[in-house]
PLY file of the C-alpha trace (Angstrom):
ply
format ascii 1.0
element vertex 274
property float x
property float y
property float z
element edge 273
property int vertex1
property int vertex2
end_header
-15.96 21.35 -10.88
-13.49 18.76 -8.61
-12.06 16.24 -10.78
-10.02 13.42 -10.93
-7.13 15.11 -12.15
-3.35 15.20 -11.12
-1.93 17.37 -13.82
1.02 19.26 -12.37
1.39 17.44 -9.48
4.31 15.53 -8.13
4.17 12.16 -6.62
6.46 9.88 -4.71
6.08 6.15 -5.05
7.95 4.25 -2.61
8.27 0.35 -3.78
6.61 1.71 -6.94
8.09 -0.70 -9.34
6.60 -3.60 -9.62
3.52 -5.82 -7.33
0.89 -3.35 -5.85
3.39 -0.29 -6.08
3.86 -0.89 -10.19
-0.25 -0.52 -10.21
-0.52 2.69 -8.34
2.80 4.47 -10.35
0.65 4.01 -13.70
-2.75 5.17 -11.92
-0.88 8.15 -10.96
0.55 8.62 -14.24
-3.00 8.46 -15.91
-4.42 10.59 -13.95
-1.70 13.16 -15.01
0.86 13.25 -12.40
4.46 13.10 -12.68
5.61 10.10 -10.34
8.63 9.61 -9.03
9.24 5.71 -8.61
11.38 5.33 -5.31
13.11 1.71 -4.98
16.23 0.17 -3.86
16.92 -1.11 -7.13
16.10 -0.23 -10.58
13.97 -2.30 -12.11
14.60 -3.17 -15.97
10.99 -1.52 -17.18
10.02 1.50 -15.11
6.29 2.32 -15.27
4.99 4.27 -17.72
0.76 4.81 -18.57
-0.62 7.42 -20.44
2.24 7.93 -23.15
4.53 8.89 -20.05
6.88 6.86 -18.03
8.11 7.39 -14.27
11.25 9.29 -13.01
13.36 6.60 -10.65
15.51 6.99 -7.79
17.02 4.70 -5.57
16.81 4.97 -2.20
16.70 3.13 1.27
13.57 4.64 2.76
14.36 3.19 5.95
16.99 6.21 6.47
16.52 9.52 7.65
19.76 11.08 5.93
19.10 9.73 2.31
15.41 10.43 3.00
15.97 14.25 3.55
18.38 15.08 0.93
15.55 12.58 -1.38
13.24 15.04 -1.37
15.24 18.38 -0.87
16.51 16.97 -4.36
12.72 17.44 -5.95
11.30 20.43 -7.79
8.02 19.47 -5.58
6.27 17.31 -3.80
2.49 16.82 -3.86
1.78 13.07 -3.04
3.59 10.28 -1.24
2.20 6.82 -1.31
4.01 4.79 1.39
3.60 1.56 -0.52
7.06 -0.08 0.57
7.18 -2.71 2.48
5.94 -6.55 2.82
7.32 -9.62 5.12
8.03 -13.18 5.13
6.21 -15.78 6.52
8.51 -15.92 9.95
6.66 -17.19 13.15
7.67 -15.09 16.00
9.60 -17.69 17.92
11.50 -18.43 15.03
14.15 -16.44 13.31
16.59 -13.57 14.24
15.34 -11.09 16.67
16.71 -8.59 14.51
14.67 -9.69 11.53
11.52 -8.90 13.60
12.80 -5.53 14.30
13.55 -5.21 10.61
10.41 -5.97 9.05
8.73 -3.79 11.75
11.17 -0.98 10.53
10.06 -1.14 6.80
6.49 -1.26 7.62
6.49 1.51 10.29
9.53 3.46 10.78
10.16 4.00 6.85
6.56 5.30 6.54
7.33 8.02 8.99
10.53 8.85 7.70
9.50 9.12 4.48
6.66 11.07 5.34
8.78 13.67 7.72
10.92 13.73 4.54
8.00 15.51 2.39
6.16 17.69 4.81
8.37 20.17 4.60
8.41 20.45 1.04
4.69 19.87 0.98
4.11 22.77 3.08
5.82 25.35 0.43
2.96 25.52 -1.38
-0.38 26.46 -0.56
-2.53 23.83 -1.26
-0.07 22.03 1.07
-0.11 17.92 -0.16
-1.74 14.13 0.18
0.13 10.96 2.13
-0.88 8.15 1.52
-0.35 5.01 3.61
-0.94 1.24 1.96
-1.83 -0.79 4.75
-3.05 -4.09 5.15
-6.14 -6.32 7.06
-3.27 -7.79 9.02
-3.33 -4.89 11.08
-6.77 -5.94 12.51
-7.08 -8.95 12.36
-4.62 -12.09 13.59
-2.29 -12.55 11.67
-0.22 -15.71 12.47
3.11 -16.67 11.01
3.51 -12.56 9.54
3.20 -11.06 13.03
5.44 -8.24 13.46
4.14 -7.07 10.43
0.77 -7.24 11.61
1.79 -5.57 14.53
3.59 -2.77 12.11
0.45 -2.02 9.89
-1.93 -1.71 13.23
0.97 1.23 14.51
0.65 2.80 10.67
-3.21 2.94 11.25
-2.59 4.72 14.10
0.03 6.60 12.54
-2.02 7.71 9.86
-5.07 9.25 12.42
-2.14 10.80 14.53
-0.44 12.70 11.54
-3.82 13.73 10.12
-4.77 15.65 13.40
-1.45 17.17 13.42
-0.28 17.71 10.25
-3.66 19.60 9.35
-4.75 21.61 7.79
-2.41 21.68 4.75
-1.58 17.91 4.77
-3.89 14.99 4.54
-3.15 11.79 6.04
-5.42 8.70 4.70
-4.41 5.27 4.64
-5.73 2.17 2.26
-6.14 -1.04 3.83
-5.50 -4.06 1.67
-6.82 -7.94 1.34
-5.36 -9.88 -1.31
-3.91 -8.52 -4.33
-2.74 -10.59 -7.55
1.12 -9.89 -8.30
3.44 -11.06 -10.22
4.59 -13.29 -6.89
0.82 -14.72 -6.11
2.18 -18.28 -7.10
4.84 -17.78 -4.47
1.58 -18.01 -2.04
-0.87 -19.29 -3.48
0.44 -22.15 -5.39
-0.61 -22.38 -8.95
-3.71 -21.08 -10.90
-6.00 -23.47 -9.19
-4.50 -22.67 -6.06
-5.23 -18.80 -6.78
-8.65 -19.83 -8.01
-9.60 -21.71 -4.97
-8.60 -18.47 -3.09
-10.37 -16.48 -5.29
-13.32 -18.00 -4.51
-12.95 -16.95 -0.33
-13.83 -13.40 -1.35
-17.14 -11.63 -2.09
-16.69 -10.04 -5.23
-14.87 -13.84 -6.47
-11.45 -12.59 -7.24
-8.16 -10.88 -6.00
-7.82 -7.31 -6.18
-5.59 -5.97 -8.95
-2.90 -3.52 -8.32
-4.91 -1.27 -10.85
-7.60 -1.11 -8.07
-5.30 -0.05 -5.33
-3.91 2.30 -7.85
-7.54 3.72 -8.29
-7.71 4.45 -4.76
-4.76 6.32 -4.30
-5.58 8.46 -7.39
-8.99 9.39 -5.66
-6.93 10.07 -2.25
-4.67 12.08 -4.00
-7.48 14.33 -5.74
-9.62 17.37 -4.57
-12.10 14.74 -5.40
-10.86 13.60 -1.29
-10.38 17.20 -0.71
-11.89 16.36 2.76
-10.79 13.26 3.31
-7.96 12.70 5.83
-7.65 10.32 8.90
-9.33 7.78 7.03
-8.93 4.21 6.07
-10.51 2.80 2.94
-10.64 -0.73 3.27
-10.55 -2.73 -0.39
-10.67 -5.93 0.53
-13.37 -7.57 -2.20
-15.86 -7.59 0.40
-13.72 -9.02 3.55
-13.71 -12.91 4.04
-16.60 -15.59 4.90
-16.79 -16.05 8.53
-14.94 -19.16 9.46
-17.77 -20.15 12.08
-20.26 -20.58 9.12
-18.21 -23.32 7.06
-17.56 -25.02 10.36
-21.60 -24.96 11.06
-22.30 -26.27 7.43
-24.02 -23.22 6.82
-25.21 -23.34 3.49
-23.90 -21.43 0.93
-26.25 -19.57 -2.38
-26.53 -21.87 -4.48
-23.71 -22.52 -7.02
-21.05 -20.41 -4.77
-17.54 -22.91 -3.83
-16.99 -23.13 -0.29
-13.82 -22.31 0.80
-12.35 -21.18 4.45
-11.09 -17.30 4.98
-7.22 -17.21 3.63
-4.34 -16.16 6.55
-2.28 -14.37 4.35
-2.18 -11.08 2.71
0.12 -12.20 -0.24
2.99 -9.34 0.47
6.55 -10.11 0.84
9.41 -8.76 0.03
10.69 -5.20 0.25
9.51 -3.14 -2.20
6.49 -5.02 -2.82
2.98 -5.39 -1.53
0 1
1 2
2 3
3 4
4 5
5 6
6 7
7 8
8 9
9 10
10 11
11 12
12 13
13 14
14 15
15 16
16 17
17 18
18 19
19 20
20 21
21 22
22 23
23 24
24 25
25 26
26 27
27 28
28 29
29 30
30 31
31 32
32 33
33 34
34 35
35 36
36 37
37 38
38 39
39 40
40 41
41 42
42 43
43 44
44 45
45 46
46 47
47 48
48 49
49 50
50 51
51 52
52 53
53 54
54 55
55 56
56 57
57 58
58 59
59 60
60 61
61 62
62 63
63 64
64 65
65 66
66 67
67 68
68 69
69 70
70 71
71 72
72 73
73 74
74 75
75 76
76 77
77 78
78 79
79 80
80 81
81 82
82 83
83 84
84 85
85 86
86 87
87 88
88 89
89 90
90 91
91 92
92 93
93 94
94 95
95 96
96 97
97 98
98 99
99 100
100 101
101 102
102 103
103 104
104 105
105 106
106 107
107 108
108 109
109 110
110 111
111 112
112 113
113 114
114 115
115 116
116 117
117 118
118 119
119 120
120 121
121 122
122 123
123 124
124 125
125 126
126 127
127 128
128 129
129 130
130 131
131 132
132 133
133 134
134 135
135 136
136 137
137 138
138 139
139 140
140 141
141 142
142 143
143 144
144 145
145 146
146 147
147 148
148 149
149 150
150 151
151 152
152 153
153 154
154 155
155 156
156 157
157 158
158 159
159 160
160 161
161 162
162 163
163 164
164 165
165 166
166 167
167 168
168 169
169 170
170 171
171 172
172 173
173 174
174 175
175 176
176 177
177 178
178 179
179 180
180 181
181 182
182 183
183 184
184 185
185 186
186 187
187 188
188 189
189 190
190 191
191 192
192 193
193 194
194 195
195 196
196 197
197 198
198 199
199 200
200 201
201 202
202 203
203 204
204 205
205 206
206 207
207 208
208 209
209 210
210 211
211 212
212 213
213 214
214 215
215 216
216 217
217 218
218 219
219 220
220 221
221 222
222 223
223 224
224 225
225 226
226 227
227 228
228 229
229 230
230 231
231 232
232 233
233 234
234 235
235 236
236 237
237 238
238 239
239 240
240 241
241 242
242 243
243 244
244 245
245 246
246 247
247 248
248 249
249 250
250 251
251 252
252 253
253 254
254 255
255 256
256 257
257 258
258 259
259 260
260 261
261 262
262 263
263 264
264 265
265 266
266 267
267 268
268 269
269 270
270 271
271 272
272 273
């Protein structure tokens, strides 16, 4: 019988300290993997669920050398989540060009160099291994202020259905794309807890996700329970947002709902983070 169960497997983490990455290290962990927390620094705490804690390693997952020898270091490899990643709020005709081109390489080019990094070790055993790419609704929809990141999480979409067609059969490719999630840095966005509330309220299912939920999700993607699942995106996003047309047409809302317009930011930032 398939189960939700990741005993003896090995996963990779990247940005899997803290934020979105800190939920989906201790979903791994509970569903019995071993996870190996990749950051650029060590955080004080490192995750730990299910009476076990994370291995760490540092690493710049935006290089190809440090990548390679990364995961030549490993007994195995089994799962990557490609989790790094995040952007400030920088207008495109603002800023250094080069800190366009950066944020576009964390979001996109460390993805595919992480996952080149694992294939091959992926392939040495038979039932071959799981990527997994955390995305975000920025990569379809505008997304003003953030947009070379947009622009970078459309390209790991794509990404994600290219490597599934030709890193099958033994590899899966799936990708999760993310709405809002409540971090430890929300307030940095969001303003205080009425500021988070009155976001809240924007969304369907009347909150932010939880990094437990996108944890969740990548345990599932990760299982034979998704056994034939690859080139797909999940979308957990509480439901998506109110169209804006409808507040600006004094649609009525159900009675007792809070009106509130669709939010324009994800609430990632940062490397490492989500």
């Amino acid at each position: 019988m398939l189960a939700l169960d990741l005993s003896g497997r090995v996963a990779v983490v990247t940005g899997g300290v803290r934020g979105v990455g800190l939920g989906i290290s201790r979903a791994l962990l509970e569903a019995g993997a071993e996870v190996v927390a990749v950051a650029r620094r060590e955080p004080a705490e490192l995750p730990s669920a299910g009476g076990r804690t994370a291995r760490f390693a540092a690493l710049d997952v935006r290089d190809p050398a440090a990548a390679g020898a990364f995961a030549r270091g490993l007994d195995r490899v089994d799962v990557l989540v490609n989790n790094a990643g995040g952007t400030p709020f920088l207008p495109v005709a603002e800023g250094d060009p080069a800190v366009h081109a950066k944020i576009i390489e964390l979001n996109l080019t460390a993805p595919l160099v992480m996952a080149r990094a694992v294939r091959e070790r992926m392939l040495e055993r038979p039932e071959g291994g799981s990527i997994i790419m955390i995305s975000s609704v920025s990569a379809t929809r505008p997304s003003p202020g953030t947009a070379a990141y947009g622009a970078a999480k459309a390209g790991l979409e794509n990404l994600t259905a290219s490597l599934a067609v030709e890193w099958a059969p033994r590899v899966r490719v799936n990708a999760i794309t993310l709405g809002m999630v409540r971090t430890e840095s929300s307030h940095l966005h969001y303003g205080d807890e009425e500021g988070i509330a009155a976001v809240e309220r924007t969304v369907p299912l009347g909150r932010l996700a939880d990094p437990r939920d996108v944890g969740a999700a990548c345990a599932f993607l990760a299982s034979d329970l998704a056994a034939y699942v690859s080139g797909s995106t999940l979308t957990l996003h509480g439901g998506g947002e109110r169209p804006a047309f409808l507040d600006a047409a004094n649609v009525d809302r159900p009675a007792g709902e809070a009106a509130g317009g669709p939010a324009t930011r994800t609430g990632k930032t940062g490397e490492d983070s989500k």
